[in-house]
C-alpha positions as CSV (number, residue, x, y, z in Angstrom):
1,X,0.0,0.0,0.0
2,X,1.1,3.5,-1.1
3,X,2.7,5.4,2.8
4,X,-0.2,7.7,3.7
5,X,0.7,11.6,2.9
6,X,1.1,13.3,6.6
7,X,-1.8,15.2,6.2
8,X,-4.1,12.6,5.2
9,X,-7.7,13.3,7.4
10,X,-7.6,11.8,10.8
11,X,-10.3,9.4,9.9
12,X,-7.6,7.8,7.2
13,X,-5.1,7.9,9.4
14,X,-7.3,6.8,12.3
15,X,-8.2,3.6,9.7
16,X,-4.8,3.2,8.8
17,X,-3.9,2.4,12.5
18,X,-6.3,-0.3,12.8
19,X,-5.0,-1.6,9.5
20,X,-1.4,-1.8,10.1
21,X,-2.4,-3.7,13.7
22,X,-4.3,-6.1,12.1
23,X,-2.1,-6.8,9.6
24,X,0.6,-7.7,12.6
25,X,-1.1,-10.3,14.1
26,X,-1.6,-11.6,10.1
27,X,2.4,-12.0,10.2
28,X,1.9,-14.9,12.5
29,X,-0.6,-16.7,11.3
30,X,2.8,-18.5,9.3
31,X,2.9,-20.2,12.1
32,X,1.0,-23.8,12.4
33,X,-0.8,-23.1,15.8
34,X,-2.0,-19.9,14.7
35,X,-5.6,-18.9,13.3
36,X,-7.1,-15.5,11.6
37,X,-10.7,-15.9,11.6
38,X,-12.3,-13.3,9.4
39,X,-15.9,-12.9,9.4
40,X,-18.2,-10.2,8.2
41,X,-18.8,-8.6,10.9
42,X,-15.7,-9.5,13.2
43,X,-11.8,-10.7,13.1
44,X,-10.3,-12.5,15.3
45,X,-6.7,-14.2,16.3
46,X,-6.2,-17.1,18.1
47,X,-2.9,-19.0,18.6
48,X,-3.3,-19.7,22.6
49,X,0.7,-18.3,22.9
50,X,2.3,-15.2,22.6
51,X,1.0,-12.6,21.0
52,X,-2.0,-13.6,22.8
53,X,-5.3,-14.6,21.2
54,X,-8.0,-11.4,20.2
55,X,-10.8,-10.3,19.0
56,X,-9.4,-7.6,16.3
57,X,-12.6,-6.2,14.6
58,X,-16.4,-6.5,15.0
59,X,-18.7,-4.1,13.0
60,X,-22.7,-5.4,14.9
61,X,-25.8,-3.8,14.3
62,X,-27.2,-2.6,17.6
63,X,-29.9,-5.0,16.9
64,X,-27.5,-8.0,16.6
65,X,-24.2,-7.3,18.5
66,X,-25.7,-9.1,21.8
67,X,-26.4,-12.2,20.1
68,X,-23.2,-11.9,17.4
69,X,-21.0,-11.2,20.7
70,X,-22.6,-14.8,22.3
71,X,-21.9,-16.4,19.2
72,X,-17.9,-15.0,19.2
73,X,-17.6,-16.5,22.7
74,X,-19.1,-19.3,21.9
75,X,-16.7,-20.1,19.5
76,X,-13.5,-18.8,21.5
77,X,-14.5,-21.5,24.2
78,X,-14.2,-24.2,21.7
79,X,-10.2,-23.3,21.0
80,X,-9.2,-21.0,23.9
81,X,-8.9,-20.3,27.7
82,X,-8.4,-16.8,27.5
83,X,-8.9,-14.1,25.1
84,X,-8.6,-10.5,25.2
85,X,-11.6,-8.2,23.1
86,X,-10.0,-5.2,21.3
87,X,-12.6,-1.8,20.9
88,X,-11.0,0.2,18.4
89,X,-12.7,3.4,16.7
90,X,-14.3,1.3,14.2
91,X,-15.7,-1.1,16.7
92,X,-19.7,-1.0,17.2
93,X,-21.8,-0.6,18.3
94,X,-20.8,2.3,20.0
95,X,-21.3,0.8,23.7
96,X,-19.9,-2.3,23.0
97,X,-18.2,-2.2,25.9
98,X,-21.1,-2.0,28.0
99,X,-21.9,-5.3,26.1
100,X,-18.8,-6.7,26.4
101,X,-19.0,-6.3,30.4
102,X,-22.4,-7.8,30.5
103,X,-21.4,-10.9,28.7
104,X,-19.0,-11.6,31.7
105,X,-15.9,-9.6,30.1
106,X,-13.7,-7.6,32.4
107,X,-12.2,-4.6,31.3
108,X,-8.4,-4.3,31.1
109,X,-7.6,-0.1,32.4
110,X,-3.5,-1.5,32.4
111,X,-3.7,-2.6,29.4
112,X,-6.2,0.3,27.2
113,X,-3.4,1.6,26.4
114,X,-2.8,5.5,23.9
115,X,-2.3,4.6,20.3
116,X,-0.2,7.3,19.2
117,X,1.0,8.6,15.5
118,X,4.2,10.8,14.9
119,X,4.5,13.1,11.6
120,X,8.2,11.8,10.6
121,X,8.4,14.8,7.9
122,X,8.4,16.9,11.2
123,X,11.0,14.8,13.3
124,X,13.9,16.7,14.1
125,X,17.2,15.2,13.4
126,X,17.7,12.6,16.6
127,X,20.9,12.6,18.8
128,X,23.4,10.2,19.0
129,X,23.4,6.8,20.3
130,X,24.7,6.5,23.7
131,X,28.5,5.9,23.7
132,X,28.9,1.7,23.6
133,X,25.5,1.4,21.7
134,X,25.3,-0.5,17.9
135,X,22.4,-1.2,16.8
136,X,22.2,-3.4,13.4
137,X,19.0,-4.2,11.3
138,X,18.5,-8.1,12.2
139,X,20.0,-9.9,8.6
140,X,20.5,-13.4,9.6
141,X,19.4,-16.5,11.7
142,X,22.6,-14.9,14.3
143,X,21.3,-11.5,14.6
144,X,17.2,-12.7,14.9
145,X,18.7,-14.9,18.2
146,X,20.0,-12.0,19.3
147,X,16.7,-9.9,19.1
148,X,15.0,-12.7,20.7
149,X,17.7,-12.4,24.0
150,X,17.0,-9.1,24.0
151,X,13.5,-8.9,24.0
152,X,13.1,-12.0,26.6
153,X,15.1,-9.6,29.1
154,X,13.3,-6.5,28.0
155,X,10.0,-8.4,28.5
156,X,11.0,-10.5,31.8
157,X,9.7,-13.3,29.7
158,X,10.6,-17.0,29.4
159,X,11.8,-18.2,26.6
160,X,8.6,-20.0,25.5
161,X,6.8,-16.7,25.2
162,X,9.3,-15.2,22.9
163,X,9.4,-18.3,20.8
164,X,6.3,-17.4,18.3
165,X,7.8,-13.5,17.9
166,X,11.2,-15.9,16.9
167,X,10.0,-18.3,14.8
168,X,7.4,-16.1,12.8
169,X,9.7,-13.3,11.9
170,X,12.5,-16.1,10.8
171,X,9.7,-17.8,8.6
172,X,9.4,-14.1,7.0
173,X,12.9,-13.5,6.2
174,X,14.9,-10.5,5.8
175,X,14.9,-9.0,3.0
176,X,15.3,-5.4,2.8
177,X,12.1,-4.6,0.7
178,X,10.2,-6.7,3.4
179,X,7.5,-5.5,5.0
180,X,8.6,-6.4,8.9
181,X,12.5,-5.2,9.9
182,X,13.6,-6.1,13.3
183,X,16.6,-4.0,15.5
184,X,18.9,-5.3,18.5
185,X,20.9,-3.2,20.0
186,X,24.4,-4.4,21.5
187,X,25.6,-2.2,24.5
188,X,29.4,-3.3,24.4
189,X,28.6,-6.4,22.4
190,X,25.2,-7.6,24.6
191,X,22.1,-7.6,22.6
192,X,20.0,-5.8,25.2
193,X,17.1,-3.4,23.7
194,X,14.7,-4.4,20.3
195,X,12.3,-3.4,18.6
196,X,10.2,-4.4,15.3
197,X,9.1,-2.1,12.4
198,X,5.9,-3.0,10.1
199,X,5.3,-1.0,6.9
200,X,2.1,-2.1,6.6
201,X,-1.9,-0.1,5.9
202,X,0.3,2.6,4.6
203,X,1.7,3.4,8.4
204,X,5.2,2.9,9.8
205,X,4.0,0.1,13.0
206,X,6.6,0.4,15.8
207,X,6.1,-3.1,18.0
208,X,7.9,-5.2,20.6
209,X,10.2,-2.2,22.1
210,X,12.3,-3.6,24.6
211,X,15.2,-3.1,26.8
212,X,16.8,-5.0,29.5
213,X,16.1,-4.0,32.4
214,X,19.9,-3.3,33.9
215,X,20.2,-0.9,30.7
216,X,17.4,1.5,31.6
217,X,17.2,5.2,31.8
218,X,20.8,5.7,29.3
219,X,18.7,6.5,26.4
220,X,18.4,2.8,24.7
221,X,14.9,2.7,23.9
222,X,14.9,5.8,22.7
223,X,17.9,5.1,20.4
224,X,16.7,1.5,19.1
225,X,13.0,3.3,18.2
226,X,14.3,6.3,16.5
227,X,16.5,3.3,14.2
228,X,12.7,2.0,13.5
229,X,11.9,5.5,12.2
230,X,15.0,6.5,9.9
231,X,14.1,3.2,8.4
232,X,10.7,4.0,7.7
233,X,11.6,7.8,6.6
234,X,13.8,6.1,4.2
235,X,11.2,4.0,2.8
236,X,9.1,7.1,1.7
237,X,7.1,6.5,5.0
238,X,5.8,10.0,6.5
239,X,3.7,8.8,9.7
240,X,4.3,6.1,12.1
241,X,2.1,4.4,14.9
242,X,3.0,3.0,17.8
243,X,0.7,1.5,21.1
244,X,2.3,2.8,23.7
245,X,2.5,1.4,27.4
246,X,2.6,3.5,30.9
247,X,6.2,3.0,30.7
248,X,6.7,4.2,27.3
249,X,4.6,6.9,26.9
250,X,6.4,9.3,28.5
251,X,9.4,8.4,26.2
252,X,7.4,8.4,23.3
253,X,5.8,12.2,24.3
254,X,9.1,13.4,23.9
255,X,9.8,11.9,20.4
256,X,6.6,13.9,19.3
257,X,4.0,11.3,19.2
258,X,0.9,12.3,20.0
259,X,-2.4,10.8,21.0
260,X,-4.4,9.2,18.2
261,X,-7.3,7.5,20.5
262,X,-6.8,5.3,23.3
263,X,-7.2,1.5,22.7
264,X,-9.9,-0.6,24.9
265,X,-9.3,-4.0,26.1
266,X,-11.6,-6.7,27.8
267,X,-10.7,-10.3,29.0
268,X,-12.9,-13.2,28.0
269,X,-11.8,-16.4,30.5
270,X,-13.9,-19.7,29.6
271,X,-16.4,-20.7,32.1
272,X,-15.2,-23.5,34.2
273,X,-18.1,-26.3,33.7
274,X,-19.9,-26.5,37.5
275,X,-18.4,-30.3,39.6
């Protein structure tokens, strides 16, 4: 898809977000355990591992949506424990939510998190890297083992969890006109921060920011996202999304992103069948 112009409306751009998200999750479904269901009125992602199974998308008539969000849980029971319900702009009805919490769901407030957008034709030039810091586009099987050591100490994950992000992205490739690039950064020679471009609905997606965290507060993350956006400036890119958590927003603030919407998220746990 052609990037989006900077001053594209901010119902395109708005659209564009929800496009380039989606179209993450769809660069795992390479993987054998994962599934994209795509209805009419609703998209969902189910791999029961890391990224996490969700509903993406649902578009239901006032009229229908109670029954049509039964149906969705029905279905989720039949392949998942847990799954998390994504309200996006585009989501209806327009108190789905409300709907979602009177089906059983409980709403998320740590994780409804600001999806922000930066105008990269208005970035000014970004500082140095701190003194010791290399960061390298992941090229090889070498350099993707790297990013994953990085991002399991960024995360405090095992190494299970960080398998799927490994194993989807090497099924990809590398290639330079690809549409996912992936960043370690080495301080001294120790992969420790990562991060994960998409060029994808006609946005620059920043995902998976991470950094060890020993290496915190010295400007890494900082340093390993600003290598996401020369990248996508270089492409011909001109605005870049990102879903920022309470930790990051601050640092993304002060690299000029600013507040798109805020993102809505509510847990679905299967009933546990009465002794």
């Amino acid at each position: 898809m052609t990037p989006l112009r900077a001053d594209a409306p901010v119902a395109a751009i708005t659209a564009a977000t929800e496009a380039n998200y989606l179209a993450y999750f769809t660069a795992f479904t390479v993987l054998p355990t994962a599934m994209l269901w795509q209805e009419s009125d609703y998209t969902a992602f189910i791999i029961n591992s890391a990224p996490g199974n969700t509903v993406l998308r649902a578009t239901f008539s006032a009229d229908q949506a109670d029954r049509r969000i039964r149906a969705v849980l029905e279905r989720l029971a039949t392949v998942a424990r847990r799954s998390w319900w994504q309200v996006l702009p585009s989501t209806q009805p327009p108190d789905i939510g409300q709907r979602l919490s009177a089906a059983g769901l409980v709403y998320l407030p740590e994780e409804s998190r600001p999806v922000m957008t930066l105008d990269l034709t208005r970035r000014p030039d970004s500082a140095p890297p701190p003194a010791g810091l290399a960061i390298l586009r992941v090229y090889d099987a070498a350099t993707m083992a790297d990013w994953a050591q990085a991002s399991q100490a960024g995360f405090a994950a095992n190494a299970a969890n960080i398998q799927p992000y490994h194993d989807a992205y090497s099924a990809h490739g590398f290639a330079r006109e690809s549409a996912l690039h992936h960043f370690v950064g080495y301080d001294h020679g120790v992969p420790v921060t990562s991060a994960t471009l998409l060029l994808a609905g006609g946005l620059a997606g920043i995902y998976d920011v991470s950094t060890a965290p020993h290496a915190r507060g010295h400007g890494l993350g900082t340093a390993i996202t600003n290598a996401c956006l020369r990248a996508a400036a270089e492409r011909g890119y001109a605005l870049a999304v990102l879903q920022a958590s309470a930790e990051g927003e601050h640092l993304y603030t002060r690299l000029r992103f600013r507040t798109c919407y805020r993102e809505a998220n509510y847990e679905f746990v299967k009933p546990v069948p009465a002794p």
